[in-house]
C-alpha positions, -999 to +999 in steps of 0.1 A: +695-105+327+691-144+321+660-166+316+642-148+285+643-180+263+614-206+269+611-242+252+636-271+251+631-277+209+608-250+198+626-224+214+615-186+219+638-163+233+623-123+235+636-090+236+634-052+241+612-031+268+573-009+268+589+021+259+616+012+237+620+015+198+611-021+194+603-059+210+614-086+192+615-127+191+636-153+182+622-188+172+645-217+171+637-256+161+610-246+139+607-274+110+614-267+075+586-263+051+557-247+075+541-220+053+541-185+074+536-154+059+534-123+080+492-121+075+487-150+097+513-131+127+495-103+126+461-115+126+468-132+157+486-099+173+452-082+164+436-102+187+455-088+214+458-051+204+446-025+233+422+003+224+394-014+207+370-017+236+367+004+270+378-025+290+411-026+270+439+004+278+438+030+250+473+026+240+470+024+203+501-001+190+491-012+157+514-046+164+527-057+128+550-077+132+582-083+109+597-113+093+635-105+094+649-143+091+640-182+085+608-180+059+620-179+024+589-179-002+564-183+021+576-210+041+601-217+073+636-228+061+641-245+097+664-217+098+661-194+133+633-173+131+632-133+139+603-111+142+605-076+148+572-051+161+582-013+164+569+006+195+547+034+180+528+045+210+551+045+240+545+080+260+570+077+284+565+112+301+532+103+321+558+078+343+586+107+349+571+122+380+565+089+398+599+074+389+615+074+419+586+060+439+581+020+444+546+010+424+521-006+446+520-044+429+546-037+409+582-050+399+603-013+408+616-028+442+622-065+433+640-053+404+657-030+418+669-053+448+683-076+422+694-055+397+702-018+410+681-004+385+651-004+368+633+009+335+601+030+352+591+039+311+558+015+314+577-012+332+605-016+311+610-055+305+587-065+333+556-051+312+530-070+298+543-050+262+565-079+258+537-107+257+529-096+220+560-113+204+551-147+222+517-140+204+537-138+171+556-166+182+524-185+195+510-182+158+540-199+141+532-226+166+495-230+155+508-237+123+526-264+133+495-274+153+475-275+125+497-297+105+488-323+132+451-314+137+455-302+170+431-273+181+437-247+206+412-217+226+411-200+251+380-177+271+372-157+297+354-178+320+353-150+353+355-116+362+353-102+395+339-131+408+314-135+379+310-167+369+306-181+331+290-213+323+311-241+307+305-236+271+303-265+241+340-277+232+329-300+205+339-276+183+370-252+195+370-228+157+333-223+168+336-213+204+366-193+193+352-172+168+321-169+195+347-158+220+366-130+199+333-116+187+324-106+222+341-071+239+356-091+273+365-124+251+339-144+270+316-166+248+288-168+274+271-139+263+251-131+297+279-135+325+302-112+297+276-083+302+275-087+342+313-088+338+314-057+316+291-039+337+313-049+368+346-037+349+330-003+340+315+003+379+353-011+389+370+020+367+345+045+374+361+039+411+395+045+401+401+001+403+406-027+386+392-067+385+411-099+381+401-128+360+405-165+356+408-176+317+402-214+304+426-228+281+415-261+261+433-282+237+417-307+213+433-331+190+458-340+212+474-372+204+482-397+235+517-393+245+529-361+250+550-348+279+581-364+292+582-378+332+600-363+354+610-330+349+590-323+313+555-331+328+531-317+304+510-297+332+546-285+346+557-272+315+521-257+309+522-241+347+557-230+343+543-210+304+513-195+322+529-184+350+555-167+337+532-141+320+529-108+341+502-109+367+492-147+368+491-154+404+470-194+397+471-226+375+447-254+379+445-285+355+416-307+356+394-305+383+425-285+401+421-275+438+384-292+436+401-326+434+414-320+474+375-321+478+369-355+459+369-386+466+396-414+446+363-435+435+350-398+419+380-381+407+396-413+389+380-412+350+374-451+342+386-464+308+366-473+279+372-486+247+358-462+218+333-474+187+366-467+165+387-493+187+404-464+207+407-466+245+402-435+260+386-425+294+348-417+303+354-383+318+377-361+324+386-343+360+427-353+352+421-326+326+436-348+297+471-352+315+484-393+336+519-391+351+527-355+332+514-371+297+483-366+277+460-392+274+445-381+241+413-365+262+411-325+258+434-309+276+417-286+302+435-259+328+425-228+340+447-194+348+442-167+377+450-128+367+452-103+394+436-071+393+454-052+374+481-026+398+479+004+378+448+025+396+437+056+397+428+052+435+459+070+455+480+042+471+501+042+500+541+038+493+575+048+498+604+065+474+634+049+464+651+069+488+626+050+517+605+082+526+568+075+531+549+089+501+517+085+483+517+067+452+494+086+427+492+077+385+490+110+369+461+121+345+460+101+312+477+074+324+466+045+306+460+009+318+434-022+312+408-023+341+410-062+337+444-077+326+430-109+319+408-098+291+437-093+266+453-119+279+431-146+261+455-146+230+488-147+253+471-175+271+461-195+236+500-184+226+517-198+255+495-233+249+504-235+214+545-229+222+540-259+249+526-280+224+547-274+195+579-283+219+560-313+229+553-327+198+585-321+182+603-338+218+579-372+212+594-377+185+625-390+205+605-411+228+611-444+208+618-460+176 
């Protein structure tokens, strides 16, 4: 199976399935002398663990990750970097009776067209298990963030069709402490109890909701992304959706721009009080010809509902027999993906940017 590695400098390749003793991450093209310690991983993969809220799935993975290569005393040696996390929760026997029928919205039939097999323990490699080592990897590449004052979040801005309002990004370590602190990861605090209320009605039913999460970058110096191929929004789109149930990305004003006219979507330049030139607004979402301007970086993700239900579905068996497709009792699964997806999300951002940075600096002398 190919195409597990993502990044062209900073480089994450991942390994290792839902149910199997262990998932794993390999970081190459990480500089030398970034101070990491295994604290700062794990505080990040907290951020993403299930079980703390009913709108999360109760499997209890404690997510510590370990340091097995390329940090020597506290910092990287620019040596490859592997971190381990055990699989501690993995109960593999609520999948064995519906192992040989095809998943309603899941991967059992593409894989097994392509592949002739497929690992029915929790999705094997095609579960969302594996997004926590790009979170571990994603925090290795907020440290290199930070050492050029670059500031990344991510929210909840919809559930079910609810609606947040856009909040204050003056100050992103603000609205993301605002944003963990609330049980659905959205920081405006009256849509996040509709959307709650929605997500418990939704499960009550045997369902499930999708989402749309905002990603923002700050900080962001002009210049990064490389025409034509490397476009800063491509790479971003091609991180985003390549994390299990993204079905959306929008930069900017996004689809809305097909709306607009070129005299309102075009942001007019200006010339800053500290000498800078930088544009008045902002519906290109902080991205010209694939490279940021130096404006926020602004793009928004769609999540499906999630596919595991409780509601009996119609399918087939392997075998091609018509059957119905039924997940047995204590089967658990988020009623919203995109919930726990707001650290994958902030991960996936910070990986882009780190490879980013570290390819301008081979844009000119």
């Amino acid at each position: 199976m190919p195409s597990n590695s993502f990044g062209s400098l900073f480089r994450i390749t991942t390994f290792g399935e839902s149910h199997g003793p262990a998932i794993g991450v390999v970081i190459d093209g990480c500089p030398a002398g970034l101070a990491i310690t295994a604290d700062k991983i794990n505080a990040e993969l907290s951020l993403r663990q299930p079980g703390k809220t009913p709108y999360t799935s109760p499997r209890a993975e404690k997510d510590q990750a370990e340091i097995l290569s390329g940090v020597f005393e506290g910092k990287t040696t620019g040596a490859p970097i592997a971190l381990l996390i055990e699989n501690h929760d993995a109960d593999s026997s609520k999948y064995e009776p519906i192992k040989n029928l095809l998943r309603p919205g899941h991967a059992n039939y593409t894989y097994l067209q392509k592949y002739g097999t497929f690992d029915y323990r929790g999705g094997g490699r095609a579960s969302a298990r594996e997004t926590a080592v790009r979170v571990a990897a994603g925090a290795i590449a907020k440290e290199l963030l930070k050492h050029y004052g670059i500031q990344t979040c991510a929210f909840v801005s919809e559930i079910g069709g609810i609606a947040s309002s856009l909040p204050n990004l003056k100050s992103l370590p603000t609205l993301r402490k605002k944003t963990y602190a609330n049980p659905v990861f959205c920081p405006d605090t009256k849509a996040a109890k509709k959307m709650m209320e929605a997500i418990s009605a939704a499960k009550d039913e045997g369902d499930s909701l999708g989402g749309i999460l905002q990603g923002v970058a700050c900080g962001l110096p002009p210049g990064l992304g490389d025409p034509v191929y490397q476009k800063l929004e491509a790479n971003l789109a091609y991180a985003m959706l390549s994390l299990p149930a993204t079905k959306g990305f929008e930069i900017g004003s996004g689809f809305a721009a097909a709306q607009m006219k070129g005299s309102e979507h075009n942001d007019s330049f200006e010339v800053t009080g500290k000498g800078e030139v930088r544009s008045a607004t902002n519906f290109a979402g902080g991205t010209l010809g694939g490279i940021s301007t130096g404006a926020p970086l602004l793009f928004r993700v769609a999540f499906k509902p999630t596919s595991s239900i409780m509601k009996p579905q119609k399918t087939v068996s392997t075998k091609g027999k018509k059957a119905t497709f039924r997940l047995p009792p204590g089967s658990r699964h988020d009623p919203c993906v995109a919930i726990r997806a707001v650290p994958i999300v902030e991960a996936m951002l910070a990986i882009v940017l780190a490879d980013a940075l570290l390819m301008n600096r081979l844009s000119r002398l």
